[in-house]
C-alpha positions as CSV (number, residue, x, y, z in Angstrom):
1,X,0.0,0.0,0.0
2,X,1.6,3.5,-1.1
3,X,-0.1,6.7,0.5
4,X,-0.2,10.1,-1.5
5,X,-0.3,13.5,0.3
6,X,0.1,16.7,-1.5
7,X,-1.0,20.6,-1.0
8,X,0.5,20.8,3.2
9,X,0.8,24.2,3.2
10,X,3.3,24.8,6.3
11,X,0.4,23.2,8.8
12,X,2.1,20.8,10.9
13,X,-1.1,20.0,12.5
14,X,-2.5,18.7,9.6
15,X,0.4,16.9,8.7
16,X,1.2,15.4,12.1
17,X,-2.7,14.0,12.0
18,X,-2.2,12.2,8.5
19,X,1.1,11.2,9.3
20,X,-0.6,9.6,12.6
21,X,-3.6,8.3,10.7
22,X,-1.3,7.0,8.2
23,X,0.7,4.3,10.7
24,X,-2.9,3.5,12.5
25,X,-4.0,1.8,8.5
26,X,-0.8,-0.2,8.8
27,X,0.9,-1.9,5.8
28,X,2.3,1.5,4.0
29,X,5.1,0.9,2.5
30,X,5.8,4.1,1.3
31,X,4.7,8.1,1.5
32,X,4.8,10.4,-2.0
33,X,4.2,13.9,-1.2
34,X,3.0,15.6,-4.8
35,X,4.1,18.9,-3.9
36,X,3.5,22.5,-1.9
37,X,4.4,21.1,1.2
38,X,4.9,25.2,2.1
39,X,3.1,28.3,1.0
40,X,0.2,29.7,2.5
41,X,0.9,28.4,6.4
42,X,2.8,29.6,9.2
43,X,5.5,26.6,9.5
44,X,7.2,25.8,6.2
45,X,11.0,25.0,7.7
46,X,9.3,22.3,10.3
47,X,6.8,21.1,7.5
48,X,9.2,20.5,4.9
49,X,11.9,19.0,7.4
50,X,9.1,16.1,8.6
51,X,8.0,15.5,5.4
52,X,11.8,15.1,3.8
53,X,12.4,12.8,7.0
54,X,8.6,10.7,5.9
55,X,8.5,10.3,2.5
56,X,10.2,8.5,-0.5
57,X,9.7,11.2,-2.9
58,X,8.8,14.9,-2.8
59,X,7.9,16.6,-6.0
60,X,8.1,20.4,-6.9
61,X,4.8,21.8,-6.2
62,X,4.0,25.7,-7.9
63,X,5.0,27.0,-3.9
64,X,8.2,25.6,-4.2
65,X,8.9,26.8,-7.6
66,X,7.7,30.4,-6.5
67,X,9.8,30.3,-3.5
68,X,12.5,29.6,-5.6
69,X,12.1,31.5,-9.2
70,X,9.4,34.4,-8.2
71,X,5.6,34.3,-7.5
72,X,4.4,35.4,-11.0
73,X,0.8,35.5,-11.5
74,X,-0.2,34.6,-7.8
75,X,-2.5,36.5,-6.0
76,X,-1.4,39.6,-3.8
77,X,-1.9,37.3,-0.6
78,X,-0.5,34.4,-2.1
79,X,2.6,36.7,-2.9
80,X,2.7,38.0,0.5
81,X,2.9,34.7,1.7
82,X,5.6,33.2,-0.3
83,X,7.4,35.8,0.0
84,X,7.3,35.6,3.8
85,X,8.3,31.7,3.1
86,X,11.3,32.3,1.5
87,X,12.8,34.4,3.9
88,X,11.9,31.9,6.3
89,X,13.4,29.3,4.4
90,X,16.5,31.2,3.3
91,X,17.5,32.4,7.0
92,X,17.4,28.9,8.3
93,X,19.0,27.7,5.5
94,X,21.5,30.2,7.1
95,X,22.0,27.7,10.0
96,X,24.3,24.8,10.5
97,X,21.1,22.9,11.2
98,X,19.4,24.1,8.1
99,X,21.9,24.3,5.8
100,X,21.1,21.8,3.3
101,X,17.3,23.1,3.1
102,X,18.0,25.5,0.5
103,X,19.6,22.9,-1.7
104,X,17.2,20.0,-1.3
105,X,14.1,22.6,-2.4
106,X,15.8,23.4,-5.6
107,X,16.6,19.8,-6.7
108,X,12.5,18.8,-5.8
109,X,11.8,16.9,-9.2
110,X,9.0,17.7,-10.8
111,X,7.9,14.3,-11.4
112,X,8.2,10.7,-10.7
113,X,7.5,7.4,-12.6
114,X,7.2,3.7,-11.1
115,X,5.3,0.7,-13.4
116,X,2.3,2.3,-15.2
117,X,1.7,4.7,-12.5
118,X,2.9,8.7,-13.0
119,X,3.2,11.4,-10.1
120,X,2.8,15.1,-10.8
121,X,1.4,18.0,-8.7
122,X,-0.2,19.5,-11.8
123,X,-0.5,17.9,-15.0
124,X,1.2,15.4,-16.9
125,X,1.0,18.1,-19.8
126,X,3.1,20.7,-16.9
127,X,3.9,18.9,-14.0
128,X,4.1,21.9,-11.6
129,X,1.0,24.8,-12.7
130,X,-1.4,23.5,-14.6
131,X,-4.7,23.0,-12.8
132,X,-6.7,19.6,-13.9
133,X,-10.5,21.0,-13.1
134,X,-14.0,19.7,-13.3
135,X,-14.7,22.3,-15.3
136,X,-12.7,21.0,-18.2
137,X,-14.6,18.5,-18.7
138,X,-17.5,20.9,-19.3
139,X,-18.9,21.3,-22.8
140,X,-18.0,24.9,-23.8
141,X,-14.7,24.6,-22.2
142,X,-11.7,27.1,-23.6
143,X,-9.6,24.5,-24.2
144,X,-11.8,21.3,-25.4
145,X,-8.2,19.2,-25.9
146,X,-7.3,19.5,-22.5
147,X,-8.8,16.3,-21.1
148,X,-8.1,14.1,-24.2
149,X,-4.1,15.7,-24.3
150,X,-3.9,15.1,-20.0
151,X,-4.5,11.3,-20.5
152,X,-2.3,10.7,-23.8
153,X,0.3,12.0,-20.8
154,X,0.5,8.6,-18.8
155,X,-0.1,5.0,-18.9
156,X,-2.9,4.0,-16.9
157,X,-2.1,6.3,-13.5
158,X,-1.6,9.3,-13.1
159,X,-2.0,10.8,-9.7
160,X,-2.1,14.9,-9.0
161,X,-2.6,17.4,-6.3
162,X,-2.6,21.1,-6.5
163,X,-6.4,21.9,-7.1
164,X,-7.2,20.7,-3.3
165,X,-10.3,18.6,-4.4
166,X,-10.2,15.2,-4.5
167,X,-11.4,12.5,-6.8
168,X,-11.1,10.8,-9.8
169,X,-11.0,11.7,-13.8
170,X,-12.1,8.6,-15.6
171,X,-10.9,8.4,-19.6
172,X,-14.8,8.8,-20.4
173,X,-14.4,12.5,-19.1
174,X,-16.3,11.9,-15.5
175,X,-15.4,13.4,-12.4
176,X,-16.2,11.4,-9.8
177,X,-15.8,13.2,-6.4
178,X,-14.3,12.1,-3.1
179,X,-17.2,12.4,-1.2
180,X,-18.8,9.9,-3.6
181,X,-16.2,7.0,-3.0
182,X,-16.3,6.6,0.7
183,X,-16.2,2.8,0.6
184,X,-12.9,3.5,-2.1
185,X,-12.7,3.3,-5.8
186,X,-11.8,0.3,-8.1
187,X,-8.8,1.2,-10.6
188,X,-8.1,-2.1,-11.5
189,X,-9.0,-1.5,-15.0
190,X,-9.4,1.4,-17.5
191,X,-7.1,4.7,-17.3
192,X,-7.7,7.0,-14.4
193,X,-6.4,10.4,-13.1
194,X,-6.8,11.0,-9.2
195,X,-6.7,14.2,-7.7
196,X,-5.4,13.0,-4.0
197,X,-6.8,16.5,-2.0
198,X,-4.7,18.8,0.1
199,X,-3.6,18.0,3.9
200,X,-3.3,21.3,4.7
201,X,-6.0,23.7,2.8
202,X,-9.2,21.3,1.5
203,X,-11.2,23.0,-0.8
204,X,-13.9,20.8,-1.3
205,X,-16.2,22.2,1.6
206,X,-14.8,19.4,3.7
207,X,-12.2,21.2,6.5
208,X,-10.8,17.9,6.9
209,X,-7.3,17.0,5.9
210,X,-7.1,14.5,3.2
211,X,-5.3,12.2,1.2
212,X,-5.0,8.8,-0.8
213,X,-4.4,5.1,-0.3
214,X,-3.4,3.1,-3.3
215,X,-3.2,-1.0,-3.4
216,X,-2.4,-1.3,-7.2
217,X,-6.3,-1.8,-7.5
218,X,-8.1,0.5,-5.4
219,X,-7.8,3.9,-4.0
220,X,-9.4,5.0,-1.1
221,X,-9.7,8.4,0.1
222,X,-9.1,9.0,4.1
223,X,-10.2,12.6,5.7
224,X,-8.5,13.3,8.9
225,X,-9.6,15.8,11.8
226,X,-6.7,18.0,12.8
227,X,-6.4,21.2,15.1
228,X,-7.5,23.3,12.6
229,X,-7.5,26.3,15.4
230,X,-4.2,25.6,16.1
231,X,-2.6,26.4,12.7
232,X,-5.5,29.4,12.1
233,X,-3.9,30.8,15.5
234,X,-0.2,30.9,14.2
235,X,-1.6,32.7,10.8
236,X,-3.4,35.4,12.7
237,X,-0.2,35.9,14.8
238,X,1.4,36.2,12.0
239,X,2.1,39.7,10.6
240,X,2.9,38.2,6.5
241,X,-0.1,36.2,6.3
242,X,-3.2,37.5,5.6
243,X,-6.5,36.7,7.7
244,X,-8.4,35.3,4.9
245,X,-5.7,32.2,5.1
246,X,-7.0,31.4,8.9
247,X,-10.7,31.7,8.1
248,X,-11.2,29.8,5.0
249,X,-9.6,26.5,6.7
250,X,-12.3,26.1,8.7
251,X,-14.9,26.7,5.7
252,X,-12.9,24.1,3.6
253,X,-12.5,26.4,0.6
């Protein structure tokens, strides 16, 4: 059994809680993080440090590549934010604890391969910023390629984060959401594309962390309570992050 986390967003909380709720399902093998394990949250050194310490593989997410090369076309508090992150990241990069930090961001791949299954945090058509939305599957949609170009990208898996909403592209062009697929979802055949959700910022309405199990056959989605307080208090106290950040984790959106 392989879990898949993605979208952290500096919340330890969140990320302690899956991490817990993680060793309670037992037989995980191993832990892919698909990306923006910082941005947004008030605790991106301790974040990233666990989740380099966790997990086989951590991919370049579009916070990590905006820490590192400029937040261009992000929103004025997204900008704030990551800005705030990489001084963070820089001045305890600074340290003799923290002094391979700096590096280890910068060489983040931006994705990973094993058997027929591919990881990205975006799209296998731009690994690191391109959203994959339930709205491109609409009829209408600006780019009506998208979907059929997305799955010509991979094999028979591909899994994502990035958008924060989990569940599952089919190749007939359904979107099948998380909250749907309680009891799991059968991949065993066909060609699908799984959006695993965000520990740290869930935009699906749900507040809950969440992220994905996958057998080979199945996935199953798991939502985890955390201290969602907790991490809302350290972005309030926290002069670089703007207020909007705090309230909207407990809407889940």
């Amino acid at each position: 059994m392989i879990a898949l986390i993605s979208d952290i967003h500096a919340s330890m909380a969140a990320l302690e809680a899956v991490l817990k709720d993680i060793e309670s399902v037992g037989g995980v093998s191993r832990i892919f993080c698909l990306g923006d394990v910082i941005g947004y949250g008030p605790q991106p050194v301790e974040c990233f440090e666990l989740t380099a310490q966790v997990c086989s593989r951590i991919l370049m997410g579009n916070h990590e590549h905006a820490v590192i090369y400029g937040a261009f076309g992000f929103t004025p508090i997204a900008r704030q934010a990551i800005d705030w992150t990489r001084d963070t990241v820089q001045g305890y990069a600074k340290t003799r604890d923290g002094k391979d930090l700096w590096d280890l961001l910068k060489r983040l791949p931006v994705k990973h391969e094993f058997d027929d299954v591919l990881l990205v945090h975006g799209s296998p058509r731009d690994p690191v910023m391109e959203y994959v939305l339930e709205s491109d599957l609409w009829e209408g949609s600006s780019d009506p390629n998208k979907i059929v170009e997305i799955f010509e990208g991979f094999d028979r898996m591909c899994f994502v984060g990035h958008t924060h909403r989990p569940g599952v592209f089919t190749e007939d062009h359904c979107f099948l959401p998380a909250s749907e697929l309680v009891d799991g979802f059968d991949c065993s055949e066909g060609k699908y594309l799984v959006n695993v959700g965000s520990v740290g910022q869930p935009r699906d309405r749900d507040p809950r962390s969440c992220y994905t199990l996958f057998s080979g056959d199945a996935v199953y989605f798991r939502r985890v309570e955390y201290d969602i307080e907790k991490t809302s208090s350290l972005i309030l106290e926290n002069p670089h992050l703007g207020d909007r950040l705090a309230t909207r984790l407990h809407k889940g959106e």
